[in-house]
N, C-alpha and C positions, 0 to 999 in steps of 0.2 A: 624313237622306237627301234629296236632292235631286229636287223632285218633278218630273213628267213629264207634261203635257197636250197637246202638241201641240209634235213638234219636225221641223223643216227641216235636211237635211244632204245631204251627199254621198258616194255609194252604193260601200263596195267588196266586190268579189264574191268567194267562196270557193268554188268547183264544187265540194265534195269533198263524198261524203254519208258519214255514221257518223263525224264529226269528237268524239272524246272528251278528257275533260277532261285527261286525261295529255298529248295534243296541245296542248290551248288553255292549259296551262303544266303542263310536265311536273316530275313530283315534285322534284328538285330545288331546286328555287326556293322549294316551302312550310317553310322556316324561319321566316319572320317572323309575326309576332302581331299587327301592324296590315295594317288593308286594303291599305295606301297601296303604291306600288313596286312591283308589278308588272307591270305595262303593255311594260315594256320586256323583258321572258321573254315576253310572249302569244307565241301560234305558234312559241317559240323554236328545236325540230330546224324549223323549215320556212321561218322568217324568213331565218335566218343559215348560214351556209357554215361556221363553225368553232364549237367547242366555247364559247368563251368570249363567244359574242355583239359580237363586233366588226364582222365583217366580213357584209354582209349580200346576203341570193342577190338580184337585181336582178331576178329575174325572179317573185319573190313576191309575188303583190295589196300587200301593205300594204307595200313596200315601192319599186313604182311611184310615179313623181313625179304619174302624172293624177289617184290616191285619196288624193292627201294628204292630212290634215284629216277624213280620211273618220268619220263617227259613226256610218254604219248600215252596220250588215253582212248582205251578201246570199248564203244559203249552202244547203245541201241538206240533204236526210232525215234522221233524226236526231242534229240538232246536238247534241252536251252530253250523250252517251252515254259509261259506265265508270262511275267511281265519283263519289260524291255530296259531293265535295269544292268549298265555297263557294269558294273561289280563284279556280275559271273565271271568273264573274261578274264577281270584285273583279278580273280582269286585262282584262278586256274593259272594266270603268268606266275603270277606269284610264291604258287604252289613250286612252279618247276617245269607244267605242264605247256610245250610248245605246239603240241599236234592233237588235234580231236580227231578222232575218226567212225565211222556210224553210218546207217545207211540212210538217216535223215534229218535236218536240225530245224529249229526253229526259225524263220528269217531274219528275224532283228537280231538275234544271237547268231546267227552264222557271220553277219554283216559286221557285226562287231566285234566279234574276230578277228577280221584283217585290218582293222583299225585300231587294234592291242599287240599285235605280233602273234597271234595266235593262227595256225593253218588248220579250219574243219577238212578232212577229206569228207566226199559223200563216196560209198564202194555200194557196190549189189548185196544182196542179203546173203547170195550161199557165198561170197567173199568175206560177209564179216564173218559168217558162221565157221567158216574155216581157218581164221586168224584166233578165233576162241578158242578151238579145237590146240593151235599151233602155242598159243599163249600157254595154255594148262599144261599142254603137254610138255613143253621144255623151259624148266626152271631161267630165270634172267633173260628171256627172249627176246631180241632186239630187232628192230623193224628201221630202214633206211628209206626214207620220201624226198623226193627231186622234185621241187616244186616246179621247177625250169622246167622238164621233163614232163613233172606230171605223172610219175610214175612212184612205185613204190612196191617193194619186196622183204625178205626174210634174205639171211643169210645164205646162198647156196639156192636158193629160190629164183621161180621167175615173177619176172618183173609183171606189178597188174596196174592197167591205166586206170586215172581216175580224172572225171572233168568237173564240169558245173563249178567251172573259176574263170570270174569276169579277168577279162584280160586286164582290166585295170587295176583294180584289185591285188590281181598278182604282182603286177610290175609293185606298187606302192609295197606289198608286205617285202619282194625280192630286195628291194632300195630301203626297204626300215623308215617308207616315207607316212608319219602320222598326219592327221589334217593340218596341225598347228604349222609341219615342213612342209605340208604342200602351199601353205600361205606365203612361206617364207621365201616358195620359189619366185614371188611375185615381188617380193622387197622393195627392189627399183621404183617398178610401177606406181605399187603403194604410196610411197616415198615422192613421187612425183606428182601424184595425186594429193596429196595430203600441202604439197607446197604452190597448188594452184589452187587449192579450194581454200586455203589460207589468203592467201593473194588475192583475189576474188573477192573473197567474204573477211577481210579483217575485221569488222565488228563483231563477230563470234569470236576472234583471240585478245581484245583488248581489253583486259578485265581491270586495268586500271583505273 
């Protein structure tokens, strides 16, 4: 996983509050068994104009030429609400999208964020209300988050704290640690386990 301490990008907004993960890629598209290839279904009833993902509505956030490039998405009340399907996250990495930020998410989708490389901010309402305001108003607008910190601003801006980040959580998204590396912190152990409970129980390895 791709770790996250502090990242600069440019902001595209999503006004819609109760945005669920059937929305942020609707069931069709979970066939696949790698993370990878999604990105291009995120939003897809809202991206595109036709069934097949060709033709795309012009007038959709992500789909606008000024949030090109966009990595942080700025969106409303509970984001990542319905079911607890890790897909949303992987279509949102996939996308480009490294920062959510809202002033409320769903809990299994917040959770599974830090376990994608994804960072949900939670801000106050008249905070988001004012990054909306900040978004519209100035074309390519970019936003810096210091996860270490905890903080986050605009350009020439001051700095606004945001919390409701389990310390551990943090540290894992700050190290790029995903559950598979946090297993692998234990190797050794594993490994020594795995050579006493063989030792022990040889009639479970001797299949000949």
């Amino acid at each position: 996983m791709e770790s996250l301490e502090s990242h600069e990008g440019i902001v595209v907004p999503l006004d819609r509050s109760d945005v669920d993960t059937d929305q942020i890629i609707p069931k069709q598209f979970l066939k696949k068994i790698e993370r990878t290839g999604f990105g291009v279904h995120l939003f897809h009833d809202w991206r595109y104009l036709d069934d097949d993902g060709k033709e795309e509505d012009p007038d959709f956030p992500l789909n606008r030429p000024r949030y090109k490039g966009a990595s942080i998405l700025l969106t409303r009340d509970n984001f990542g609400c319905g079911s607890s399907r890790e897909h949303a996250p992987w279509a949102l990495l996939d996308f480009g999208i490294r920062v959510v930020i809202a002033p409320s998410f769903a809990d299994i989708f917040f959770n599974n964020c830090f376990k994608n490389g994804i960072l949900p901010v939670i801000l106050e309402q008249d905070q988001i209300n004012r990054l909306f305001d900040y978004v519209e108003e100035n074309e390519g607008a970019k936003l810096t988050v210091d996860l270490g910190a905890q903080k986050i601003w605009a350009k020439g801006g001051e700095a606004v704290s945001f919390s409701g980040i389990d310390p551990f959580r943090k540290e894992c998204l700050m190290n790029g640690w995903d559950d598979i590396e946090l297993s692998l912190h234990q190797e050794e152990r594993i490994r020594a386990f795995e050579e006493r409970y063989e030792s022990t129980r040889p009639y479970y390895f001797d299949l000949d």
